[in-house]
N, C-alpha and C positions, 0 to 999 in steps of 0.2 A: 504494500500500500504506500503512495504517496503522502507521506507524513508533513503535508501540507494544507492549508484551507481553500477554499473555492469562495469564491466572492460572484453568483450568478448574474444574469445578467436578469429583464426583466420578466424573460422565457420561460429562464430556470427558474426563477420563482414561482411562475405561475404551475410549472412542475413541481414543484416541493408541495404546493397547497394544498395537496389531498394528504391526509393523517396517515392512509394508507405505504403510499410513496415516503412519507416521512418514517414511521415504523420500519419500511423494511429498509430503506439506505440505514437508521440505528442498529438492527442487528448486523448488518453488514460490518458495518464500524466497528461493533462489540466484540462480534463473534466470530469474524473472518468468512473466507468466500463460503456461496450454498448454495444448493438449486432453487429453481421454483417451487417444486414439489417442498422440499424441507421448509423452506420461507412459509408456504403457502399453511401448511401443517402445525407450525408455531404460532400463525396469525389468525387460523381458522379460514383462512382465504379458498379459493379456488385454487387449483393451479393455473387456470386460463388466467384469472384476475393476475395472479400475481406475474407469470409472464408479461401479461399488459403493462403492469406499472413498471416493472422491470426493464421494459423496451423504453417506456417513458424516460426516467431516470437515465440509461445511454445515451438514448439521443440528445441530453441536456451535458452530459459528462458528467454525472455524477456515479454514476457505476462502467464497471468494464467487463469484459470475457475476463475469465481466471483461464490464463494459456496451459499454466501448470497442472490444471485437472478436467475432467471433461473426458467425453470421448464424443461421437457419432451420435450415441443418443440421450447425454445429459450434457447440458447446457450448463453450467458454474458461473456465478456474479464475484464482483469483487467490490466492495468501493475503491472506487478513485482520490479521493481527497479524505484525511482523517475529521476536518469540520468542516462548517459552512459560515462564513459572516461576512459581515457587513459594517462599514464603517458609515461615521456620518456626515460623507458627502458622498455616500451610495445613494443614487433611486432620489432623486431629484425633478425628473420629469412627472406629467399626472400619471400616464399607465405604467409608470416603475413604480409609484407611489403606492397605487392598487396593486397592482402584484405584491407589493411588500404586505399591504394592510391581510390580503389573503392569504400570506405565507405566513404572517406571524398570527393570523387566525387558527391554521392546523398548529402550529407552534404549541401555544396555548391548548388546544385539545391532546396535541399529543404529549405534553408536561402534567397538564393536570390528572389523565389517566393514569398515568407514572406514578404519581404521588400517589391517587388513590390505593394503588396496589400497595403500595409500602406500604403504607398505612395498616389496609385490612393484612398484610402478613409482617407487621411489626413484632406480634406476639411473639410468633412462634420460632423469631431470631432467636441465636445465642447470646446471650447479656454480652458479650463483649461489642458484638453488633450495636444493641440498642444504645449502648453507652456512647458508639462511635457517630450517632444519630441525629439531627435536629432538627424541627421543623418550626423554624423562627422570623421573626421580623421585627424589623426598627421601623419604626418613622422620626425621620433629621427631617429639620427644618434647615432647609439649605437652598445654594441661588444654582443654579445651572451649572455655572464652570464648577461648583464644589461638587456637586452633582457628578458629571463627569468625570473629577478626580476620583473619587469615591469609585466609582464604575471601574475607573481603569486599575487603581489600586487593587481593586480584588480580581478582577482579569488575572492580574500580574502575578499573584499569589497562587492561583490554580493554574496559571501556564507553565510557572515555575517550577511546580510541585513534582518533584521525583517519580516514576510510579514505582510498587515494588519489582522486583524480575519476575517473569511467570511464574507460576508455580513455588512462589516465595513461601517460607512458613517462618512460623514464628511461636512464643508461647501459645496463641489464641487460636489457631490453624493456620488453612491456605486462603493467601488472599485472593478479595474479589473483586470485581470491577465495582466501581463506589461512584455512584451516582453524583454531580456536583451539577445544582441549579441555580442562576445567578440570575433573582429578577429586579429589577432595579428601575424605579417608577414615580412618577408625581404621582400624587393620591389622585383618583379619578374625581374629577371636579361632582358629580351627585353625592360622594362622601365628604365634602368639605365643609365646616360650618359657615 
């Protein structure tokens, strides 16, 4: 994988906006190359569907053939890019702007489902998990550019962050892929007194 990010254009946006498309380029990323069949199987999909999205996501570059595996009659995805972002003097035109508002629409469906799962299987973690857990939030009263330092401050903290080596152990087991979500927002003006 190219351990690189992808910054789309207004296209590929509008590719990413289905929750679908979004979930499987995440296992990809997670979990390394898979067919359709296997994608389809962990997401309850089709295989037909998932083929379709999977065509979708190439033709935008965000997945590729895995050359390394495959034959004649199983097809293997790969992602191409380890993230996706965007900066902000990204999507400046009106239909980049729509494409953004709809890609950070599945964004949001596909985060909030996430969390949910955590949630309903927090229980049944190993305490060493739940200890390693939060599901927290601040409201700062802050102006924009603090704002933004703030955003990039914590960017800079999870960019930086080591990961373990595969198959790491430790006193508490073997580690696991660890979900890190950074939402970062003016309060929605209908919550504001």
């Amino acid at each position: 994988m190219d351990l690189t990010s992808i910054t789309p254009d207004a296209a590929g946006l509008r590719a990413l906006a289905h929750p679908a498309r979004l979930k499987i380029l995440g296992h990809l990323r997670a979990d390394g190359p898979a067919t359709a069949t296997s994608l389809a199987a962990r997401m309850g999909l089709t295989s037909g569907a998932t083929s379709y999205h999977l065509r979708t996501l190439a033709k935008h570059g965000f997945v590729v053939d895995d050359a390394e595996r495959g034959n004649g009659r199983e097809r293997w995805w790969a992602a191409a890019h380890q993230s996706t972002r965007s900066g902000p003097g990204d999507y400046r035109a009106p239909d980049e702007r729509d494409a953004l508002e709809g890609f950070l629409q599945a964004v949001a469906i596909v985060h909030t489902e996430r969390l949910q799962r955590f949630v309903e299987e927090r229980s049944s973690l190993p305490r060493e998990w739940v200890d390693a857990t939060t599901v927290s939030d601040w409201g700062l009263r802050l102006t924009p550019s603090r704002a933004r330092e703030l955003k990039e401050a914590l960017m800079a903290v999870v960019d930086g962050w080591v990961e373990d080596p595969e198959g790491a152990h430790d006193d508490s087991g073997d580690a696991s892929l660890f979900e890190v979500a950074i939402h970062a927002f003016p309060r929605p003006r209908a919550e504001q007194p």
